[in-house]
C-alpha positions in Angstrom: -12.8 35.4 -7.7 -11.4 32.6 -10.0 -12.7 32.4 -13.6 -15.1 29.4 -14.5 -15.9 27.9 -18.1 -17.4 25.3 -19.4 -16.7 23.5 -23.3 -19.9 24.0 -25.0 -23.2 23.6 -23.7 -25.8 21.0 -23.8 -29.8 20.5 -24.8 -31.7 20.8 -21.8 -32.5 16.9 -22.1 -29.2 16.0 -22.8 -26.5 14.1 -20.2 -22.9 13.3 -21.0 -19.6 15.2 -21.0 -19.5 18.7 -20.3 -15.6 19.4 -19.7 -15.4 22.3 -17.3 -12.6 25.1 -16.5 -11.4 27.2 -13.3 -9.0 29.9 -12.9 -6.3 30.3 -15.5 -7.2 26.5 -17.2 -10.6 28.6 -18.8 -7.8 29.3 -21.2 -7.7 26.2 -22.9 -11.5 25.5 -23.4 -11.1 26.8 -26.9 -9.0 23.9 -27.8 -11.4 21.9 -26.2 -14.5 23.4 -28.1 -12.6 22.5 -31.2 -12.2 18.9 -30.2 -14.1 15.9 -32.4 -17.0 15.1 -30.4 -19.3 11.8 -30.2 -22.9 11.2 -29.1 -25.1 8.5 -28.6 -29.3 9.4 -29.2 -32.3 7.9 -30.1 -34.7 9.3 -33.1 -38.1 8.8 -32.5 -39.9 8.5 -36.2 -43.1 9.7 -37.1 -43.2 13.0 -35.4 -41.6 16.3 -35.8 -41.6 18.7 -33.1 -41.2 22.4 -32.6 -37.7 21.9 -30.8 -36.8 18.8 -33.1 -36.2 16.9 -29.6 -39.2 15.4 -27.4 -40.0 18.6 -25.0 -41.4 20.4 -28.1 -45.0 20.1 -29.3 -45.7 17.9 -32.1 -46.2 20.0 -35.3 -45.9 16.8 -38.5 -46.8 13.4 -38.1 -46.0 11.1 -40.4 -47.4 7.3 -40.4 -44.2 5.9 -42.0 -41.6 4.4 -40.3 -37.9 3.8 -42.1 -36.7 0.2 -41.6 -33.5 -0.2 -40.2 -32.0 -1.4 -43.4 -33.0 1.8 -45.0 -32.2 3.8 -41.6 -28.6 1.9 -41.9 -28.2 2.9 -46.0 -28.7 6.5 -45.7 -26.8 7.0 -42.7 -23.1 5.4 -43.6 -23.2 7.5 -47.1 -23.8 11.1 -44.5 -19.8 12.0 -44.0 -17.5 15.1 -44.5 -18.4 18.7 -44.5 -22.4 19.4 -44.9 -24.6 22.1 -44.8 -27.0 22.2 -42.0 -29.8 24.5 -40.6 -29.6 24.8 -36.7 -33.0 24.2 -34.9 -35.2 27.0 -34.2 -34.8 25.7 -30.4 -30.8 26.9 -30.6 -28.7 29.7 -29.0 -27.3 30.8 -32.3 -28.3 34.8 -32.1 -30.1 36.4 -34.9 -29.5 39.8 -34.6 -28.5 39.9 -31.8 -31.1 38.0 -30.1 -31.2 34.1 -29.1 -33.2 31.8 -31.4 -35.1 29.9 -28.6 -35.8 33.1 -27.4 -37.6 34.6 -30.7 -39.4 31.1 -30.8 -41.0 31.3 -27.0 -42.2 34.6 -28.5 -43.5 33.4 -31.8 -41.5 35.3 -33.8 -41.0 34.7 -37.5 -37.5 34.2 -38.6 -35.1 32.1 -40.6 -31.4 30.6 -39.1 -28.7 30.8 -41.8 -27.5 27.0 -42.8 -23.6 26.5 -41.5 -20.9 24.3 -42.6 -20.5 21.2 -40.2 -18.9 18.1 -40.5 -19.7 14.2 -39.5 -16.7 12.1 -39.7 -19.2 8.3 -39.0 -22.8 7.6 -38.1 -23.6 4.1 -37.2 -27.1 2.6 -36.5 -26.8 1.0 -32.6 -30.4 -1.0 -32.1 -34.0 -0.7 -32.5 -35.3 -0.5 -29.0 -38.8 0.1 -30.1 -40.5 0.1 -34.0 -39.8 3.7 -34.3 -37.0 4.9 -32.1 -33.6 4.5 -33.2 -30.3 4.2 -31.6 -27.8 6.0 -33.3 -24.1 6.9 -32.4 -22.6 9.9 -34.1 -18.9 11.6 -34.3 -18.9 15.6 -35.2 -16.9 18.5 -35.1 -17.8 21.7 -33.3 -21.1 23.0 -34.2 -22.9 20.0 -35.1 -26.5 20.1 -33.9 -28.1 16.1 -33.7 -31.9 17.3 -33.4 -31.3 19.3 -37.0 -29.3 15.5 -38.1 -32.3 13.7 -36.7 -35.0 16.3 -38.4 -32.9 15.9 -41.7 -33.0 12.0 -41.4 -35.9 11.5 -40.9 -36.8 14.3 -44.5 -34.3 12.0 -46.2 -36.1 8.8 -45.3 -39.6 10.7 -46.5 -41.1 10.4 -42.6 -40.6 13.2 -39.7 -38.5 13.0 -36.8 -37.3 13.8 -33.6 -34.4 13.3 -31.1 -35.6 11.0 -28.2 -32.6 10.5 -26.1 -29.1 12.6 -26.1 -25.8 11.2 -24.5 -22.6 13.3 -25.3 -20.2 10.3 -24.6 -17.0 12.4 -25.6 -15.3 15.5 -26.0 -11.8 15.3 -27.4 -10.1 13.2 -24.5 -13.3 13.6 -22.3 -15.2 10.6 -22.4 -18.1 8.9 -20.3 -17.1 5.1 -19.0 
C-alpha cells in the first residue's frame, strides 16, 4: 500500500490549495509545509466567536465597526515575526490532547503564544459594512482566525473570519 500525505491541513470552512503526496513524493511535503503561503478571507466585525471563524457561537459583540481607512492603517504596519495565540478551535496538542478537542469538552485551558511571521496584508474590498476582504501572505504556522480575532482587538471591536481561501502554497496556487 503506497504512502499518502497531504501539506498542512485546512479549517473545516476553508477551500483552496491543499498540495497532496503518494508513495515515495510524501517525502518532500516537509519542504512544502515550509513554503510562504497566501490566503484570501473575509472578517466579519462586531462579533467574536468561540472558534474565531463563523461555525462557532457568538460569545462578544461589539457595536463598532472599523472604517476601511482605519482597517487599511493598522494592517500595512502588521509585518515580520509576531507573537500569536492559536485559537482554542486548533489542532495544536496540549498535553498531549487536541485543543478543539478539550474545547467540545469544556475544558479550561490556555495555548502557549508562537512565533509566526506575515510578510504583507492588504485590504481587498468591503462587500458588506462589516465584512472585510483581506488577502494575507504567511509562513508556516500562521493561524488567520487568531489574525482576524487580533484585528479586530487592535481596532477596539470583535471579530471573526467569514470566508477562508488558501490561494497558495509555495508553487501551488489556485487560478
Amino acid at each position: 500500500l503506497s504512502k499518502i500525505g497531504h501539506a498542512g491541513t485546512l479549517d473545516p470552512l476553508a477551500e483552496g490549495v491543499l498540495p497532496i503526496a503518494i508513495g515515495n513524493i510524501t517525502k518532500l511535503i516537509p519542504f512544502i509545509n515550509n513554503a510562504i503561503k497566501e490566503y484570501e478571507f473575509e472578517i466579519k466585525w462586531g462579533e467574536q466567536t468561540l472558534t474565531d471563524d463563523r461555525e462557532g457561537e457568538i460569545i462578544n459583540t461589539c457595536s463598532y465597526i472599523p472604517k476601511v481607512k482605519a482597517i487599511c492603517d493598522k494592517i500595512k504596519n502588521i509585518r515580520g515575526t509576531i507573537w500569536q495565540s492559536p485559537p482554542k478551535a486548533s489542532a495544536v496538542k496540549i498535553d498531549g490532547k487536541r485543543a478543539y478537542r478539550l474545547l467540545r469538552n469544556k475544558a479550561q485551558f490556555e495555548i502557549k503564544k508562537k512565533l509566526v511571521t506575515i510578510y504583507e496584508a492588504q485590504f481587498i474590498d468591503q462587500p458588506h459594512y462589516n465584512i472585510s476582504k483581506i488577502k494575507i501572505i504567511c509562513g508556516k504556522g500562521f493561524y488567520i482566525r487568531s489574525f482576524a480575532r487580533d484585528l479586530g482587538e487592535i481596532l477596539y471591536t470583535k471579530a471573526h473570519v467569514y470566508s477562508l481561501k488558501r490561494t497558495k502554497v509555495g508553487k501551488f496556487t489556485i487560478n
